[in-house]
PDB file of N, CA, C and O in Angstrom:
ATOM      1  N   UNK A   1      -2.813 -21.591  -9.221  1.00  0.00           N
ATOM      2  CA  UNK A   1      -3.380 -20.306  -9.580  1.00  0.00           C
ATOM      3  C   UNK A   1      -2.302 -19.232  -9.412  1.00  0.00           C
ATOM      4  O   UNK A   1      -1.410 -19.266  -8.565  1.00  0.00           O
ATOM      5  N   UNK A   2      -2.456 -18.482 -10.128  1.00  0.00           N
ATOM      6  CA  UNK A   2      -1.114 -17.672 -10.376  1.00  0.00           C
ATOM      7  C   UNK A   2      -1.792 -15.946  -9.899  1.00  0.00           C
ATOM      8  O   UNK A   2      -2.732 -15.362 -10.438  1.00  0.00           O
ATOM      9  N   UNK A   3      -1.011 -15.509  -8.837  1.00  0.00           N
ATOM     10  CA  UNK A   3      -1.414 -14.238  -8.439  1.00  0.00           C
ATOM     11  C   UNK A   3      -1.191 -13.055  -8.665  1.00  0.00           C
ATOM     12  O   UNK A   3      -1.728 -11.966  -8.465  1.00  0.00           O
ATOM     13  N   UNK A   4       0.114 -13.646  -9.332  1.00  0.00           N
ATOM     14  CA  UNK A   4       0.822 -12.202 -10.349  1.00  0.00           C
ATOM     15  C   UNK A   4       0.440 -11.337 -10.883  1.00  0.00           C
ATOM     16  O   UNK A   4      -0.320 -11.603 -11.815  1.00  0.00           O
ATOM     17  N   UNK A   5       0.625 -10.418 -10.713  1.00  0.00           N
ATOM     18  CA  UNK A   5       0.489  -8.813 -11.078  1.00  0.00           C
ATOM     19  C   UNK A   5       1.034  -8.425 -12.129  1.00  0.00           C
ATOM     20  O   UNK A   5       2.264  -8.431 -12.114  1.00  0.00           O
ATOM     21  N   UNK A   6       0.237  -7.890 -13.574  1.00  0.00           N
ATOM     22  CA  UNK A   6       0.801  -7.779 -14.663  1.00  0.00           C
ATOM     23  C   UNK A   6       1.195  -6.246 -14.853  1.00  0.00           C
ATOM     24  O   UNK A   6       0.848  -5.625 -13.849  1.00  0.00           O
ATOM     25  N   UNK A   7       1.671  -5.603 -15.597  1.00  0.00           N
ATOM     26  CA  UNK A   7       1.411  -4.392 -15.771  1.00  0.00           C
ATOM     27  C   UNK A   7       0.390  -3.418 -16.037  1.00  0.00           C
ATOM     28  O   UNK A   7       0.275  -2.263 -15.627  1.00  0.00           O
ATOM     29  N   UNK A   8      -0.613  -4.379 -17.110  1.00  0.00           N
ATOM     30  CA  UNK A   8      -1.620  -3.799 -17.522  1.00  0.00           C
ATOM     31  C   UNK A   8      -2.725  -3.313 -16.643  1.00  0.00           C
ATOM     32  O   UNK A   8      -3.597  -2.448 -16.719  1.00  0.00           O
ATOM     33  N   UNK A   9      -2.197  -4.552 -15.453  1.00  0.00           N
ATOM     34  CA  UNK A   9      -3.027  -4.471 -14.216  1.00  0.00           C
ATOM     35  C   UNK A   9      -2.901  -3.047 -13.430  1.00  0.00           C
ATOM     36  O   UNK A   9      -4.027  -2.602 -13.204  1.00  0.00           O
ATOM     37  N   UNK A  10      -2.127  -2.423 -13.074  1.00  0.00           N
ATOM     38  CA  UNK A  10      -1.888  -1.371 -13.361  1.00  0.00           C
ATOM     39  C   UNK A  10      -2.272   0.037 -13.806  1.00  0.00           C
ATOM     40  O   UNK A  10      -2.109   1.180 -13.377  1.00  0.00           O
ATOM     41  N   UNK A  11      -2.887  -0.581 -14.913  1.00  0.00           N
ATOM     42  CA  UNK A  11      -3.168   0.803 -16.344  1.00  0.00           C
ATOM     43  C   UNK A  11      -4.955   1.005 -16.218  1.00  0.00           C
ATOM     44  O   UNK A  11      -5.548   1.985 -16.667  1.00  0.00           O
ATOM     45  N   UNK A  12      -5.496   0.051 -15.633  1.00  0.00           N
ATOM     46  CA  UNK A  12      -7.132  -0.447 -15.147  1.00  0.00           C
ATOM     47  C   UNK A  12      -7.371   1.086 -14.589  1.00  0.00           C
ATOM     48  O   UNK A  12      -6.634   1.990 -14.195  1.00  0.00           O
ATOM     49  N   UNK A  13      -9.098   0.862 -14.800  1.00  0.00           N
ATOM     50  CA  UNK A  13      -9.855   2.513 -13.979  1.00  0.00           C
ATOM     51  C   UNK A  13     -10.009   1.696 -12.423  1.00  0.00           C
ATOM     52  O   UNK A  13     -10.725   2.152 -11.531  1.00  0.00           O
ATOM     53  N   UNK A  14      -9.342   0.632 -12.303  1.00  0.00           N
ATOM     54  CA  UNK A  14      -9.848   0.341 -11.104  1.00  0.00           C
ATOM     55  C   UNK A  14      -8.460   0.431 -10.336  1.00  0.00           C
ATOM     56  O   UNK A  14      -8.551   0.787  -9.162  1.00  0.00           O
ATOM     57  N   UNK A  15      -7.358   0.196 -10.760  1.00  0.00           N
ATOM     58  CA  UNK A  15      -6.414   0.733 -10.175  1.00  0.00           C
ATOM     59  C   UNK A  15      -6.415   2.081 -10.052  1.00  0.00           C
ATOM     60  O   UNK A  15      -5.936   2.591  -9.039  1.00  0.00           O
ATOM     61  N   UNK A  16      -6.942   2.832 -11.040  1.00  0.00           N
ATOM     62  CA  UNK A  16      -6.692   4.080 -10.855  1.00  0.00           C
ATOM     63  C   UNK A  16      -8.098   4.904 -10.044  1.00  0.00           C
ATOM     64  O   UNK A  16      -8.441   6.074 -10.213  1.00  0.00           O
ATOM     65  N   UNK A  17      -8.607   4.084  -9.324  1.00  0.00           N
ATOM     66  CA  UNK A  17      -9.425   4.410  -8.552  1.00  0.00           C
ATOM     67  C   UNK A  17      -9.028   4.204  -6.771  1.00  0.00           C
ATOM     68  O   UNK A  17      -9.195   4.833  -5.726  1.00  0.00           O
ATOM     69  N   UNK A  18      -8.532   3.162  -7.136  1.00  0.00           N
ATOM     70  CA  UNK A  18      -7.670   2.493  -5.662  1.00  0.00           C
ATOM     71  C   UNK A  18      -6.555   2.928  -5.692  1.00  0.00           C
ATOM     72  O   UNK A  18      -5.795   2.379  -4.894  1.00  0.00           O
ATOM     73  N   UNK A  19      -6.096   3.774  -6.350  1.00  0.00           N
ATOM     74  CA  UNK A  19      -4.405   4.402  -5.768  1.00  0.00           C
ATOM     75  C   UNK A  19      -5.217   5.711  -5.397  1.00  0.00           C
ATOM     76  O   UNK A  19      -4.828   6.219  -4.345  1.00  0.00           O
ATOM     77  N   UNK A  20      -6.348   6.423  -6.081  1.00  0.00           N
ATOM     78  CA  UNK A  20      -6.891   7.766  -5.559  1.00  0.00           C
ATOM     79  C   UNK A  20      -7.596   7.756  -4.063  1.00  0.00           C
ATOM     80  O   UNK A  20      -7.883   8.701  -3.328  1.00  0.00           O
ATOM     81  N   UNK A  21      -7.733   6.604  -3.923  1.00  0.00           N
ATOM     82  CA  UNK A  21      -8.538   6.305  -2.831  1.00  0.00           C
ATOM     83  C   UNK A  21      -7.058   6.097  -1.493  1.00  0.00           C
ATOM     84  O   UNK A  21      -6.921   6.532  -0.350  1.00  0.00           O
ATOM     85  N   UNK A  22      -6.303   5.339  -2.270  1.00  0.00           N
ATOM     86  CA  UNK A  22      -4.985   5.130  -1.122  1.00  0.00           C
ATOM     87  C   UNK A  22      -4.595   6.631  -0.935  1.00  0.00           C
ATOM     88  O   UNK A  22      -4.534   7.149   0.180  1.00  0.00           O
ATOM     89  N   UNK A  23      -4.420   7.081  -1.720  1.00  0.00           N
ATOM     90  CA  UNK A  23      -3.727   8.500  -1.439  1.00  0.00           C
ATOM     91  C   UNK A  23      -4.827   9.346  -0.221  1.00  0.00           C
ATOM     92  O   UNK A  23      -4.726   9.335   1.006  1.00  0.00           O
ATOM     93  N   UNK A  24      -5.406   9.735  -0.707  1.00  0.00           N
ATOM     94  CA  UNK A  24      -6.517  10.162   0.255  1.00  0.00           C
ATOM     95  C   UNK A  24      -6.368   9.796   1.865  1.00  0.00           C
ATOM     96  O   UNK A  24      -6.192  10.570   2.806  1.00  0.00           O
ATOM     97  N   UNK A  25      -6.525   8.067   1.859  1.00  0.00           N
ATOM     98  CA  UNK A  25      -6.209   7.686   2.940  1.00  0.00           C
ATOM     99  C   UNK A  25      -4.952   7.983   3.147  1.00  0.00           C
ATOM    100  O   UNK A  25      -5.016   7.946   4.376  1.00  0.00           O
ATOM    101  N   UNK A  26      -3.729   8.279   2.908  1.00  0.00           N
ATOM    102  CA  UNK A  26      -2.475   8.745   2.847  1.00  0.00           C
ATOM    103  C   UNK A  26      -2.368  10.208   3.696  1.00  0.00           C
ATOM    104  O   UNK A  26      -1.632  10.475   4.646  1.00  0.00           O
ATOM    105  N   UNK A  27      -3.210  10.923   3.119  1.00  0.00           N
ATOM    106  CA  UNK A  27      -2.618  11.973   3.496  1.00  0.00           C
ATOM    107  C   UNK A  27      -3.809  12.081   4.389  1.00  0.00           C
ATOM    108  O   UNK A  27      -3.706  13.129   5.026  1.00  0.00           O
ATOM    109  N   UNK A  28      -4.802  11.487   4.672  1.00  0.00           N
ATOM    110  CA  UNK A  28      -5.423  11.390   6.102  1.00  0.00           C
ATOM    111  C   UNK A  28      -4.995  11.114   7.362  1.00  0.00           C
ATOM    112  O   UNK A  28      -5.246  11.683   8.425  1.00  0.00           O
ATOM    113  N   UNK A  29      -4.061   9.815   7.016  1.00  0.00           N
ATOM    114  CA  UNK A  29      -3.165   9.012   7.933  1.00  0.00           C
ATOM    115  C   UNK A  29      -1.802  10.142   8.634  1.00  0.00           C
ATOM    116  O   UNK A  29      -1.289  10.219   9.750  1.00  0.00           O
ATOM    117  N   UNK A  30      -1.661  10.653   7.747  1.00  0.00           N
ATOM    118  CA  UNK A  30      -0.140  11.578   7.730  1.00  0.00           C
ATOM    119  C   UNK A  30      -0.940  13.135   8.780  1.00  0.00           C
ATOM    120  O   UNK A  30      -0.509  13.559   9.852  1.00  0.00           O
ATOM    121  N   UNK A  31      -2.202  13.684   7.961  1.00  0.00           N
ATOM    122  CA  UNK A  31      -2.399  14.599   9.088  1.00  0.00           C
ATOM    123  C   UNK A  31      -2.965  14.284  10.086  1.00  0.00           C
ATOM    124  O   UNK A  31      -3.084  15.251  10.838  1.00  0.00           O
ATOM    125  N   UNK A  32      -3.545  13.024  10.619  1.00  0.00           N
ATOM    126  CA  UNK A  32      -3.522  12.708  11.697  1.00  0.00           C
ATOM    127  C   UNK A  32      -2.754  12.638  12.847  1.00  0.00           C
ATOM    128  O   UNK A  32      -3.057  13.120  13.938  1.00  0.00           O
ATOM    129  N   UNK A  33      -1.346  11.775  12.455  1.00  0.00           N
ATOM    130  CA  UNK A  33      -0.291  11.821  12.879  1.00  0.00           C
ATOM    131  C   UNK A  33       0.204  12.915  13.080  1.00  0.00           C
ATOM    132  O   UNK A  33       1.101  12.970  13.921  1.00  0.00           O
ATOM    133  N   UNK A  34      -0.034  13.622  12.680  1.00  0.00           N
ATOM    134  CA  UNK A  34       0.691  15.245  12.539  1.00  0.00           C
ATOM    135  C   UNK A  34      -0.031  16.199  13.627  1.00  0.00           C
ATOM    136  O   UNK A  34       0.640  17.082  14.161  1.00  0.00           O
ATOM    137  N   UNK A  35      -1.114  16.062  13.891  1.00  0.00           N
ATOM    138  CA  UNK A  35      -2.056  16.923  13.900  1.00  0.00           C
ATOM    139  C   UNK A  35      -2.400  16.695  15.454  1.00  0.00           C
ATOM    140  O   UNK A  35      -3.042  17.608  15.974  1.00  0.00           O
ATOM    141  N   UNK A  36      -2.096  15.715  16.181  1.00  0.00           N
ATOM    142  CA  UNK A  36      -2.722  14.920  17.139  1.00  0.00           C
ATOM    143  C   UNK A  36      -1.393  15.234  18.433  1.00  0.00           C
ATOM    144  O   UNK A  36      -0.488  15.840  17.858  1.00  0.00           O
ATOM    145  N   UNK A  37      -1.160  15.088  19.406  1.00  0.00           N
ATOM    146  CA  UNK A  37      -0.779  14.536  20.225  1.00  0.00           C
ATOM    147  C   UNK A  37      -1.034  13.397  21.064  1.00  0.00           C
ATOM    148  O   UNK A  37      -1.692  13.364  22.104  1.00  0.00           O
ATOM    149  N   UNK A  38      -0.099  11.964  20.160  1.00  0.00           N
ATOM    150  CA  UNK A  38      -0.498  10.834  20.442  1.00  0.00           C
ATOM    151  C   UNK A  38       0.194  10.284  21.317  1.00  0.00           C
ATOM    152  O   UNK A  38       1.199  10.974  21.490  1.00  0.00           O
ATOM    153  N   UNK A  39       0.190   8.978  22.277  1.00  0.00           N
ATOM    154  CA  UNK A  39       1.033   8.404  22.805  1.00  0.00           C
ATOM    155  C   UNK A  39       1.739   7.295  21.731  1.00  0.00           C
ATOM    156  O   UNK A  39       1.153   7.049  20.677  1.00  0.00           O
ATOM    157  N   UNK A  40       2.738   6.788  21.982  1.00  0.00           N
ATOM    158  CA  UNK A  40       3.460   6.538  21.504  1.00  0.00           C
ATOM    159  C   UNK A  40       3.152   4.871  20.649  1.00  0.00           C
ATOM    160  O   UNK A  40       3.734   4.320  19.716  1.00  0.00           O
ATOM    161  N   UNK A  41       2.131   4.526  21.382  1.00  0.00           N
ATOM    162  CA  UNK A  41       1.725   3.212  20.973  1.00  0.00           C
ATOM    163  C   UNK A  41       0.753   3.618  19.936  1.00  0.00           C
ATOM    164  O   UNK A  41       0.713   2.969  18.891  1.00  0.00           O
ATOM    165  N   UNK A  42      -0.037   4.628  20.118  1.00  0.00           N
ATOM    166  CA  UNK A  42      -1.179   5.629  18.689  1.00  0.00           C
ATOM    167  C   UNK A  42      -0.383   5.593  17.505  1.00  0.00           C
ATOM    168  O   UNK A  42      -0.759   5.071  16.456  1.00  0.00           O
ATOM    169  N   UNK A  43       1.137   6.363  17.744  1.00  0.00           N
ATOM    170  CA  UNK A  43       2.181   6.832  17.210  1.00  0.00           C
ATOM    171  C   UNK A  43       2.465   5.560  15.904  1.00  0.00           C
ATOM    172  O   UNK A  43       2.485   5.697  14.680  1.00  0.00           O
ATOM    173  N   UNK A  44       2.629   4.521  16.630  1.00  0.00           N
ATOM    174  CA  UNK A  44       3.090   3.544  16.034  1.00  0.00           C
ATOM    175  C   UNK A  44       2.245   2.862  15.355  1.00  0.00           C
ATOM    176  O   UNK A  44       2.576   2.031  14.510  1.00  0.00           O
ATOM    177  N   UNK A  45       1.141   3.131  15.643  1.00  0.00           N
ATOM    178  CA  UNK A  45      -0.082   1.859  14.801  1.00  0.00           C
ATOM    179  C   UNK A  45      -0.333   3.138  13.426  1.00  0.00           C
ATOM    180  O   UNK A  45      -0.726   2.572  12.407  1.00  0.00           O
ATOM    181  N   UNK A  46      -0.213   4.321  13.291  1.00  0.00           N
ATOM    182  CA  UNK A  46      -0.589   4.863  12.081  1.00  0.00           C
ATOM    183  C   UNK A  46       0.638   5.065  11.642  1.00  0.00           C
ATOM    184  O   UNK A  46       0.372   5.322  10.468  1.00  0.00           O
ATOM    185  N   UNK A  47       1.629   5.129  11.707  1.00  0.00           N
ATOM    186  CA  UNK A  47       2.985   4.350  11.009  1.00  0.00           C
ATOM    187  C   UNK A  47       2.801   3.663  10.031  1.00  0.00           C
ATOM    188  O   UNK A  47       2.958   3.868   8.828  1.00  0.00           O
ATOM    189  N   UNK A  48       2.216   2.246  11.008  1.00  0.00           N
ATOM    190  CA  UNK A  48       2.323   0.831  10.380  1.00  0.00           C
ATOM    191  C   UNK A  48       1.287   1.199   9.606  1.00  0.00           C
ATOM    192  O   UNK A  48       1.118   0.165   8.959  1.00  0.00           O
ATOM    193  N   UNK A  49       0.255   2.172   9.125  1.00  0.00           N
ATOM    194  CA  UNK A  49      -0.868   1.955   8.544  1.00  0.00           C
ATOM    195  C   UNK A  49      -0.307   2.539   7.334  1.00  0.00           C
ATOM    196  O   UNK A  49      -0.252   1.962   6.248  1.00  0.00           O
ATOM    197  N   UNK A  50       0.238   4.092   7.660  1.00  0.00           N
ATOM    198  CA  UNK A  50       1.216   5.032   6.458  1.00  0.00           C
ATOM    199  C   UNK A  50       1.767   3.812   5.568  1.00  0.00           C
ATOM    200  O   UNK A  50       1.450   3.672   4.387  1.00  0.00           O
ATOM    201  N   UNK A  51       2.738   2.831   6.352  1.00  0.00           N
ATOM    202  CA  UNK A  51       3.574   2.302   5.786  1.00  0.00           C
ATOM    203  C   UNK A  51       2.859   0.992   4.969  1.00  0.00           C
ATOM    204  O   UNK A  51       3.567   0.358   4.186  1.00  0.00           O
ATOM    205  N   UNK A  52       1.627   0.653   5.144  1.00  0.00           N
ATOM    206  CA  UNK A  52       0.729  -0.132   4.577  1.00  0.00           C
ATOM    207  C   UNK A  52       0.020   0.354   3.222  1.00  0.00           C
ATOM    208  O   UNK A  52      -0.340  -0.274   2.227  1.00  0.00           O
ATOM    209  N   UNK A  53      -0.046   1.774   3.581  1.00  0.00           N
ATOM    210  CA  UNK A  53      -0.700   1.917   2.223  1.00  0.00           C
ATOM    211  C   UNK A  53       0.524   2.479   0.869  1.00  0.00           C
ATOM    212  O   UNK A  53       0.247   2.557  -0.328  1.00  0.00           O
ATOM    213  N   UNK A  54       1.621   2.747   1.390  1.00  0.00           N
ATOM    214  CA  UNK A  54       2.877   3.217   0.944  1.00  0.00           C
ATOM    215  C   UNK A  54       3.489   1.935   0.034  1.00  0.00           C
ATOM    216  O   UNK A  54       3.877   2.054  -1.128  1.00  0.00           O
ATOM    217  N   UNK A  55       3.491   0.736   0.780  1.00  0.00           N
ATOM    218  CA  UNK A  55       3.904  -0.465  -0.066  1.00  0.00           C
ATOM    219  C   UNK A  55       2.752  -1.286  -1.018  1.00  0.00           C
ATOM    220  O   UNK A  55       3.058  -2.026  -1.953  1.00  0.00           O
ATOM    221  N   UNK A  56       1.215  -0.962  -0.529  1.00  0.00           N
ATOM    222  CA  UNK A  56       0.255  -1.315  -1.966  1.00  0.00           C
ATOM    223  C   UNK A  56       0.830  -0.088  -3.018  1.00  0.00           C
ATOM    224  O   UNK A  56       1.541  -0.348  -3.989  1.00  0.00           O
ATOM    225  N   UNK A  57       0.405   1.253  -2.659  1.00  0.00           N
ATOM    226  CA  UNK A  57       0.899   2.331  -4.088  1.00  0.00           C
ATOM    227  C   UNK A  57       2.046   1.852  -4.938  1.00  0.00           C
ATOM    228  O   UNK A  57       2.103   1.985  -6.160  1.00  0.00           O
ATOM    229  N   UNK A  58       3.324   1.052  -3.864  1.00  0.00           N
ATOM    230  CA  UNK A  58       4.284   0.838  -4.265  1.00  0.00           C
ATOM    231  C   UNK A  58       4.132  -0.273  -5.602  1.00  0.00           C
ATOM    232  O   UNK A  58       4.700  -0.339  -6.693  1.00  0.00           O
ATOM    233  N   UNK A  59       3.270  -0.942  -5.056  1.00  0.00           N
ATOM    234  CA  UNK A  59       3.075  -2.093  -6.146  1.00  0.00           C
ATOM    235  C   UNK A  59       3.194  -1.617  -7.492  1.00  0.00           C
ATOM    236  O   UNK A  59       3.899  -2.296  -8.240  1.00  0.00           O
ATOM    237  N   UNK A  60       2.564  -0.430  -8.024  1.00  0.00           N
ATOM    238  CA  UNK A  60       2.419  -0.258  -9.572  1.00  0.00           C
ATOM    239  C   UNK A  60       3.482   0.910 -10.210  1.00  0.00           C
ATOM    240  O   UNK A  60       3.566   1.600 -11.226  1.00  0.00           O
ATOM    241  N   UNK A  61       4.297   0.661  -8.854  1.00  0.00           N
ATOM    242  CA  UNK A  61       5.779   1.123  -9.653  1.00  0.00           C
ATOM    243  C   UNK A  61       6.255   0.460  -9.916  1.00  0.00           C
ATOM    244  O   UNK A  61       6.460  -0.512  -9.189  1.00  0.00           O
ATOM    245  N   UNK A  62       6.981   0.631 -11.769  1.00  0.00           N
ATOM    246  CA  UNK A  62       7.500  -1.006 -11.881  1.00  0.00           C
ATOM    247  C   UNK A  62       9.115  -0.505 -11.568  1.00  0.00           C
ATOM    248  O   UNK A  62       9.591   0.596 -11.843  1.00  0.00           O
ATOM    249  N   UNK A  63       9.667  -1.435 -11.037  1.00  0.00           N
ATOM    250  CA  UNK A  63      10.680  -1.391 -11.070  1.00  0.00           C
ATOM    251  C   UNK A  63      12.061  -2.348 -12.146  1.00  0.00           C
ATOM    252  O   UNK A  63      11.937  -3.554 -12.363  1.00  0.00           O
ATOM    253  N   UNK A  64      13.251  -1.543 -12.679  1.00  0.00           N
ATOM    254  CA  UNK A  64      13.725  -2.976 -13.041  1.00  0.00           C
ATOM    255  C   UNK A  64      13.676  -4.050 -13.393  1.00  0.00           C
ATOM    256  O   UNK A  64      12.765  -4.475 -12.683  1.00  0.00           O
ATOM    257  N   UNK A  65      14.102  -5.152 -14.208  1.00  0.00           N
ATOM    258  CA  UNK A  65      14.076  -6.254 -14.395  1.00  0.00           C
ATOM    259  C   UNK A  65      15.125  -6.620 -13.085  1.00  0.00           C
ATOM    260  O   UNK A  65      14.631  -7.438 -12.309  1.00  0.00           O
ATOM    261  N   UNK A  66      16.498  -6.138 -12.724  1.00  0.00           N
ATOM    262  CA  UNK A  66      17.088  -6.014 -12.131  1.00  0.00           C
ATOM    263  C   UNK A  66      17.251  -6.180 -10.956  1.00  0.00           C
ATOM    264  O   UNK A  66      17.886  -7.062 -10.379  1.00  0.00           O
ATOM    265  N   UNK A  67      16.383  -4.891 -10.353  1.00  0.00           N
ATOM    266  CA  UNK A  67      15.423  -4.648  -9.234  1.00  0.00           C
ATOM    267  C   UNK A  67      14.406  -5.707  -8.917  1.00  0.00           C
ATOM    268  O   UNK A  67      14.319  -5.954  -7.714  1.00  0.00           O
ATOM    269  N   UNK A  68      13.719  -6.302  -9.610  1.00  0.00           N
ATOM    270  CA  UNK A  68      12.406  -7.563  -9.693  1.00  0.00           C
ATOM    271  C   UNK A  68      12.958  -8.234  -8.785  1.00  0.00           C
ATOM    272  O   UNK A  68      12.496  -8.604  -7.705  1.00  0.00           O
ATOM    273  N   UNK A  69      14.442  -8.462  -9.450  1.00  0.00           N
ATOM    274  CA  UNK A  69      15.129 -10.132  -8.417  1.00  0.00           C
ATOM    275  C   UNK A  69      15.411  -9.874  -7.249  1.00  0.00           C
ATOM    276  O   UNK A  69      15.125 -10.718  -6.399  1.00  0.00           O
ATOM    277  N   UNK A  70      16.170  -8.414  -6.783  1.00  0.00           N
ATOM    278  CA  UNK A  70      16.501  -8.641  -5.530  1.00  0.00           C
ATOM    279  C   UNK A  70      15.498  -8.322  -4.257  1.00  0.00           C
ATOM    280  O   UNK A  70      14.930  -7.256  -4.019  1.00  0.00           O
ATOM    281  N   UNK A  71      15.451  -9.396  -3.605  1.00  0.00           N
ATOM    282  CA  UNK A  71      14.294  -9.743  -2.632  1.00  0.00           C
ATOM    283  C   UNK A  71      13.925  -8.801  -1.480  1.00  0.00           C
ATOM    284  O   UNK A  71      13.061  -8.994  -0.624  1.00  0.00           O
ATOM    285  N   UNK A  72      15.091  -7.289  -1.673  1.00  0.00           N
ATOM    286  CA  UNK A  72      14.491  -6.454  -0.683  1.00  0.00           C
ATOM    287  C   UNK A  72      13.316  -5.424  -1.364  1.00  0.00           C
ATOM    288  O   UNK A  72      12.913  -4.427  -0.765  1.00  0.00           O
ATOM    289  N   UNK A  73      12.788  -5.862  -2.837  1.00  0.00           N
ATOM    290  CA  UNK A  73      12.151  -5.060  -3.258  1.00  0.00           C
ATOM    291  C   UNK A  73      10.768  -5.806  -3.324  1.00  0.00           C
ATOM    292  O   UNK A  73       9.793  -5.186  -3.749  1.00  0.00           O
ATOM    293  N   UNK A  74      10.649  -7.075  -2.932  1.00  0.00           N
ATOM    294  CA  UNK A  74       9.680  -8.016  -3.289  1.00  0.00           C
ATOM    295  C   UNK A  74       8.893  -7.288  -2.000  1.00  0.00           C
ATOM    296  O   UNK A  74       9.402  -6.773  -1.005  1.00  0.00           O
ATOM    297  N   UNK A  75       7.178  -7.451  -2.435  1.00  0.00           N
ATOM    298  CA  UNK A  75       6.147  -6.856  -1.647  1.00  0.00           C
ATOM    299  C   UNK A  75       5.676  -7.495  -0.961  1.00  0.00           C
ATOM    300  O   UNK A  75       4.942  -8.378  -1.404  1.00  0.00           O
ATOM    301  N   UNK A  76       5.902  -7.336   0.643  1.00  0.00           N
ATOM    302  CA  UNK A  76       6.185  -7.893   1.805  1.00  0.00           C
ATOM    303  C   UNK A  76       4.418  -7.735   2.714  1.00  0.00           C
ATOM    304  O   UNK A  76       4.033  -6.660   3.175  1.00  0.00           O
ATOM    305  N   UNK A  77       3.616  -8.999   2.789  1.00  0.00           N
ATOM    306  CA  UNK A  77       2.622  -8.968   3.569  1.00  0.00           C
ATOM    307  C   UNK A  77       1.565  -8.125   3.200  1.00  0.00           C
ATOM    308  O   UNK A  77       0.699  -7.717   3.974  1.00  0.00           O
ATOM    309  N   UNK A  78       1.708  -7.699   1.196  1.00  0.00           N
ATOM    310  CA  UNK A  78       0.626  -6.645   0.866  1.00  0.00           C
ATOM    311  C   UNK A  78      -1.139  -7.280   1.230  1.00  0.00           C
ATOM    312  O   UNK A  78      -1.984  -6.461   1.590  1.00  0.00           O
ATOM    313  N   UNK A  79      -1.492  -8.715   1.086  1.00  0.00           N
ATOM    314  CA  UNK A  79      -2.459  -8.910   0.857  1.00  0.00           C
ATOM    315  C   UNK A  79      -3.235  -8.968   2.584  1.00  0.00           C
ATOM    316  O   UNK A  79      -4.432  -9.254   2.578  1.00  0.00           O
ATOM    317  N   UNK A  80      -2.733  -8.770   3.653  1.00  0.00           N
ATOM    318  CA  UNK A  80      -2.328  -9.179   4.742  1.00  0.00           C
ATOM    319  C   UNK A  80      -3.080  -7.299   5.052  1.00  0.00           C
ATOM    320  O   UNK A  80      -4.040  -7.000   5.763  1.00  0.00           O
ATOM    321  N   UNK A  81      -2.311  -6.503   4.328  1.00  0.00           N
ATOM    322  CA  UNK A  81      -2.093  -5.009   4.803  1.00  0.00           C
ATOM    323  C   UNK A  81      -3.642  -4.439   3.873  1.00  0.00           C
ATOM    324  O   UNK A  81      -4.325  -3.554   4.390  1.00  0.00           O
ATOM    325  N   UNK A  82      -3.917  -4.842   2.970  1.00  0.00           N
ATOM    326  CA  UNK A  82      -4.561  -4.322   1.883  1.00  0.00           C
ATOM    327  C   UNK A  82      -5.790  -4.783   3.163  1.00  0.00           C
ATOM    328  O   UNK A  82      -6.491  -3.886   3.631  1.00  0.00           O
ATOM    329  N   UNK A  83      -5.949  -6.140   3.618  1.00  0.00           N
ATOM    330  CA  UNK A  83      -7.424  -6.709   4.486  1.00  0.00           C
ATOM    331  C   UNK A  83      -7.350  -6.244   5.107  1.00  0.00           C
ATOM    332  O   UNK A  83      -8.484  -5.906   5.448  1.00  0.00           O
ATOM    333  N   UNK A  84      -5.995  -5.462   6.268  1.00  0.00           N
ATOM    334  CA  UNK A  84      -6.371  -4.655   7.405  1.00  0.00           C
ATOM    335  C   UNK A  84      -6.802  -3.268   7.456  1.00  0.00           C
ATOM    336  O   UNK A  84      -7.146  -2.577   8.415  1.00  0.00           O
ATOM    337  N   UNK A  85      -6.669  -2.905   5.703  1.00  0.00           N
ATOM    338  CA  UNK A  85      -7.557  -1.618   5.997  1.00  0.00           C
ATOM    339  C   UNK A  85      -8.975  -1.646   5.089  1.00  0.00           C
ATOM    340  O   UNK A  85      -9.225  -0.630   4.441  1.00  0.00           O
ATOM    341  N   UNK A  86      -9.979  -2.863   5.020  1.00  0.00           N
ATOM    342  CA  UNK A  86     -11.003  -2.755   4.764  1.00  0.00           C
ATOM    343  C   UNK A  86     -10.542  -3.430   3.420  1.00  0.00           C
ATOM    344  O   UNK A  86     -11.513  -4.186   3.420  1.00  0.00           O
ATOM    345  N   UNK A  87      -9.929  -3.758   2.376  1.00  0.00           N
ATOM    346  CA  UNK A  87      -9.961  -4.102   0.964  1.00  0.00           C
ATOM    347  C   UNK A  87      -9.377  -5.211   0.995  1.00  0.00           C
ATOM    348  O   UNK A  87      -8.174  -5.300   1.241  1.00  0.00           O
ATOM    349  N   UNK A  88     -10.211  -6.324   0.728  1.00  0.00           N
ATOM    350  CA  UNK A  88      -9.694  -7.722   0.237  1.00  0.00           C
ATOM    351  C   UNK A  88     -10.030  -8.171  -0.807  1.00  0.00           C
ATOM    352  O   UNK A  88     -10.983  -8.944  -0.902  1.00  0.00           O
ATOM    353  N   UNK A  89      -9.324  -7.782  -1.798  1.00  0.00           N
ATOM    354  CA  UNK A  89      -8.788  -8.392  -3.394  1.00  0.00           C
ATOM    355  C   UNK A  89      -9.431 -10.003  -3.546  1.00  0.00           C
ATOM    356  O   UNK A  89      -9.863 -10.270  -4.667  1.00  0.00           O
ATOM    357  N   UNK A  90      -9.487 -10.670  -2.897  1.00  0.00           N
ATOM    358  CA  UNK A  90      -9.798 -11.747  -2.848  1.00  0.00           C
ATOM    359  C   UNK A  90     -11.297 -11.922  -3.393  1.00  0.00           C
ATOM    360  O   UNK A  90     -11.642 -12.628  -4.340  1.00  0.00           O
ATOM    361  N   UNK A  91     -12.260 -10.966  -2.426  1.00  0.00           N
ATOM    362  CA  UNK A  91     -13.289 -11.251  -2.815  1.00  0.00           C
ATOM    363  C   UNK A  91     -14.161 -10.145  -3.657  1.00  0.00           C
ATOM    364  O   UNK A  91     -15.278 -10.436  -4.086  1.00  0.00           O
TER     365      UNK A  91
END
């Protein structure tokens, strides 16, 4: 079964419902962080969350043919990040 992500996939009202929805959570995440005086372990778990929803958005930038191959651009633990904040694609 092939999991690949097409472009068109992309161009969907349902992507473009789930990047409005990431963003949101985005800039929720960001004035939280901002807004709070956290300890440092707080600090770090909405990071990792910023940086979770930063690499799904990332997905439907296409990049390169170029870019495709080299493996620091390949999307690292999205389906992993997408379940830890409530959305699993799966089902």
């Amino acid at each position: 079964m092939n999991h690949e992500l097409r472009p068109n996939d992309f161009r969907s009202e349902t992507w473009k419902r789930l990047t409005n929805a990431l963003e949101a959570e985005l800039e929720r995440l960001r004035e939280s962080n901002d807004a709070q005086s956290l300890g440092v372990t707080d600090t770090a778990v909405i990071r990792g969350q910023i940086k979770a929803v930063k690499n799904i958005l990332a997905l439907g930038q296409q990049p390169s043919a170029s870019d495709r191959s080299r493996p620091e651009n390949f999307p690292v633990g999205t389906l992993v990040e997408l379940q830890e904040l409530g959305l699993d694609p799966l089902n």
